[in-house]
N, C-alpha and C positions, 0 to 999 in steps of 0.2 A: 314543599307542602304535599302531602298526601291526599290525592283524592277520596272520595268517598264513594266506594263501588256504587252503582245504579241498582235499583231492589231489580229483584225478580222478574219474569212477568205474571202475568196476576192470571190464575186455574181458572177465574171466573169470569164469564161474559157479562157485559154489561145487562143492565136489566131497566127497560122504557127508557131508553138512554144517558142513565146513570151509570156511571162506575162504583164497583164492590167498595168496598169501605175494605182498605189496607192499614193493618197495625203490624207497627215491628215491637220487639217485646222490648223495653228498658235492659241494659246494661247491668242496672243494679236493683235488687230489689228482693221484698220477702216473697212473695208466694212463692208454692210447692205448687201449682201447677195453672197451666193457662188459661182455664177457666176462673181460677179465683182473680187473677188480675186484670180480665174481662168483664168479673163483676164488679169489680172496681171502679176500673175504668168508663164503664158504662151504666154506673148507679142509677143514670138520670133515663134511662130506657125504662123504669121500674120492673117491678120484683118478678122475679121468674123469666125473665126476657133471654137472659143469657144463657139459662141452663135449658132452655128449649130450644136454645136454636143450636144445643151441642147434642140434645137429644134429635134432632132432626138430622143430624150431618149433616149443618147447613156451614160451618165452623171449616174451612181448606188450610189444607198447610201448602206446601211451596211445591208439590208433588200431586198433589191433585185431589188427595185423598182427605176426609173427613179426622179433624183432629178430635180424639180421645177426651171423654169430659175428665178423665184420669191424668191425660197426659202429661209430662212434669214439664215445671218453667224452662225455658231454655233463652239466656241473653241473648238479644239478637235476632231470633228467631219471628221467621212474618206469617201473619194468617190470614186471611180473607173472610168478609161475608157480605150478605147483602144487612142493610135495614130494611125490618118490614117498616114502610112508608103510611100514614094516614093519608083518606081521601086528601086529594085538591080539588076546587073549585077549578074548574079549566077556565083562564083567561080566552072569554072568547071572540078575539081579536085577530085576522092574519097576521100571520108573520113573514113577511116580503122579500124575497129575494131580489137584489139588484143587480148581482154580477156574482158568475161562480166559475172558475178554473181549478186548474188543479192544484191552485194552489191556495186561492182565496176562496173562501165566500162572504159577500158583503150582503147584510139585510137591512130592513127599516122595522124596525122593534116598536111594536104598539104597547101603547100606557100599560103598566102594571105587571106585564110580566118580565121578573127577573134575567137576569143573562145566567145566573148560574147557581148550581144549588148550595144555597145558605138557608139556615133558619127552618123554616118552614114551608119554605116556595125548593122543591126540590123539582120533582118532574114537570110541575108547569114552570120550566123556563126556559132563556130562548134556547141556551144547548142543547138539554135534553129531545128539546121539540126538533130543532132540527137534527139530529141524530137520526131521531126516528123516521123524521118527514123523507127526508134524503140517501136514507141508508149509508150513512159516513160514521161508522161508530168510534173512528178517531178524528172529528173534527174538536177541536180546541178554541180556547176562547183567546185573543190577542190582547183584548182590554176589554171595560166592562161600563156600561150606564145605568145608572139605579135605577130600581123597579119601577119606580111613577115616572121615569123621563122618556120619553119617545125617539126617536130615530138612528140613525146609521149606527150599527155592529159588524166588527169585525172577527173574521173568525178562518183558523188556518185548518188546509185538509191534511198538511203531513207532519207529524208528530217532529221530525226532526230538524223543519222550518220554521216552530212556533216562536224560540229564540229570537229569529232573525227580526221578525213581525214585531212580538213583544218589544223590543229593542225600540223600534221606531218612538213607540211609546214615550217608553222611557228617559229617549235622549231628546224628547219636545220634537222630531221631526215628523212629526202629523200635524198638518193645521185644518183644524178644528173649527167650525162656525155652528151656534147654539141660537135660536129665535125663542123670544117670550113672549108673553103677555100680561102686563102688571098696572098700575095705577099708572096715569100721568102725570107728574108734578113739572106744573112749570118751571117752578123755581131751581128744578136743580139742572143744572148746565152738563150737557152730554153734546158731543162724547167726551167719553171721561177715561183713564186706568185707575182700577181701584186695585188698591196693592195692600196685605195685610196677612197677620199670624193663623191660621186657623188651628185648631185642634179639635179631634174628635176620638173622643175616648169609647173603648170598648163597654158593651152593655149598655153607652148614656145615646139617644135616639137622635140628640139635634148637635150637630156641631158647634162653635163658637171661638170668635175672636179672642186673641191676648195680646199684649203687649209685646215685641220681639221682632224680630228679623222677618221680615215676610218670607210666606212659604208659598202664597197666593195673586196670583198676579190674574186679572181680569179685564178685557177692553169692552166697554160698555157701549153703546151708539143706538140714538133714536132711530128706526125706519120711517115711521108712521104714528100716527094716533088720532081718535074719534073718540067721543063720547066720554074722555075721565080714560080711554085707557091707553095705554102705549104696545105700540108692538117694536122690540129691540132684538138689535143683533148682539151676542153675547158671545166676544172670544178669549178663553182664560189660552194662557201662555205656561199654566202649569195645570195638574189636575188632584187639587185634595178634595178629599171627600167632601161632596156637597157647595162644590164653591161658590158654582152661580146662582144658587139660592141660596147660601150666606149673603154673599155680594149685592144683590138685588136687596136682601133686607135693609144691609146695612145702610144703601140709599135712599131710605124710607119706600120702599117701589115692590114687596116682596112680590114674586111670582104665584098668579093667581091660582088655586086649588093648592097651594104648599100647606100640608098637617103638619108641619113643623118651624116655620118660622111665618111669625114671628113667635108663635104660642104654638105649645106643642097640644095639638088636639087630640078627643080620644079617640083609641082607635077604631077604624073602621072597620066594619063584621064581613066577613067573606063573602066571595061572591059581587061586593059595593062598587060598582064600577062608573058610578057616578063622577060629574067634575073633575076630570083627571088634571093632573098638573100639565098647566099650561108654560112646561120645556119640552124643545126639540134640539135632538143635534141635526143639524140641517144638510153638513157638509163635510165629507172627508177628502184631504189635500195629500197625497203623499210620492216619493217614488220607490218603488218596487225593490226590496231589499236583494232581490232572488233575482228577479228579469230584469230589472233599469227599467221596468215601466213605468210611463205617469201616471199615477190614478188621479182622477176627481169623479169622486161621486155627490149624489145628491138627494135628500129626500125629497117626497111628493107630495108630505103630509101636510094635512093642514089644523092651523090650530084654533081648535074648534070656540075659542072666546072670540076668537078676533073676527072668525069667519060670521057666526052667530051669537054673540051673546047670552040674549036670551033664552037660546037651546042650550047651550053648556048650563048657566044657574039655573035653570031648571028641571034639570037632570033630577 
């Protein structure tokens, strides 16, 4: 089989620690030059966006130099540029360092900011930030927790080690421990493994169960509880999007401050840092792909329903 040469490397520096937005040109196609399929391809930047940013020479080809609003299509052919970015509300939460070598860094990731740029959360997340914070502008992300979930990330300093990391992932050899805080119900008997289909389709915002071969596997265990609420240890043995707040719902128990299950609420206006969801990844178990070191880390957070109540709903 034929490898697939690696692109270039990229004329431009990062920018608040994001990287350029890289396109390679399609193989096949009509335009007569690379800004029409620029425009194209970026319809949704609206009108004028692309032909400003070729009148600026902000547009790099593989050389350094500023590509031509003229310049003809070439298959194959890579360009660079930044996006201009819209304000973010800066999540104004530390973001914690636990352990950093040269080879890892491990953080403790507070509510609400993303690990990596999607959407709309582009510079306030956790990469970019520490990019900056640290001056590592090839630190890389190993795996990711969504933006309402709080604690341990992990993240590689050498581009050529990120594999190695990733991998751990992927072949279930990280274990993982997650704390909640959700309703009590007596009646349902914990601990439990809740096992089930999930799917989560692109553009739709909540996950959801099907019928089928499990993709999702969950071990659920009471710690504690007062008052109507439970505090649980939550360890999945796989990791689809969203699972242990599927899985919490699906036990009538959804995890408290979740805008998407069981009812997808509306959404929240910037800046709303109110009630955060009450998950934490708590704990990362691994051994060191590179060194044969043991890790265990640990977060310090605390979650602020169980702690207080009262102060979290009425936030």
């Amino acid at each position: 089989m034929r490898r697939r040469a690696n692109p270039p490397p990229s004329p431009l520096p990062q920018r608040d620690g994001v990287d350029p937005v890289r396109v390679r040109l399609p193989g096949e196609g009509d335009w007569a030059t690379v800004r029409e399929h620029l425009v194209e391809r970026l319809r949704g930047a609206g009108a004028g966006v692309v032909e400003g940013m070729f009148a600026a020479g902000r547009v790099l080809g593989v050389d350094g130099e500023p590509v031509a609003a003229d310049a003809a299509y070439v298959p194959g052919m890579y360009v660079w540029f930044h996006r201009e970015l819209p304000y973010e509300v800066p999540v104004p939460f530390p973001l914690e360092v636990v352990h950093r070598d040269e080879h890892l860094v491990i953080v403790d990731k507070p509510h609400f900011l993303a690990t990596m740029p999607r959407g709309s959360h582009v510079t306030e997340t956790a990469v970019a930030r520490l990019r900056r914070e640290l001056g590592v502008p090839q630190l890389g992300v190993a795996h990711r927790l969504d933006r309402l979930t709080a604690g341990l990330l992990m993240f590689t300093v050498r581009p050529e080690e990120r594999g190695a990391y990733q991998t751990l992932f992927r072949d279930r050899r990280v274990r993982k421990e997650y704390e909640a805080v959700a309703p009590y119900d007596a009646s349902l008997a914990l601990p439990r493994t809740v096992r089930s289909r999930i799917v989560k389709e692109r553009g739709v915002l909540a996950a959801y169960e099907v019928e089928g071969e499990p993709n999702a596997v969950s071990h659920v265990e009471l710690i504690d509880r007062k008052a109507g609420l439970g505090w649980y240890r939550l360890t999945p043995t796989t990791g689809q999007t969203h699972q242990l707040r599927v899985h919490m719902n699906t036990l009538g128990v959804p995890i408290l401050g979740d805008p998407l299950y069981p009812e997808v609420a509306p959404p929240v206006p910037a800046g709303d840092f109110r009630r955060p969801l009450q998950l934490l990844a708590r704990s990362l178990e691994f051994t060191d792909p590179v060194t044969g070191v043991e890790h265990r880390f640990r977060s310090t957070r605390v979650l602020e329903a169980w702690a207080a109540y009262d102060d979290w709903a009425g936030q």
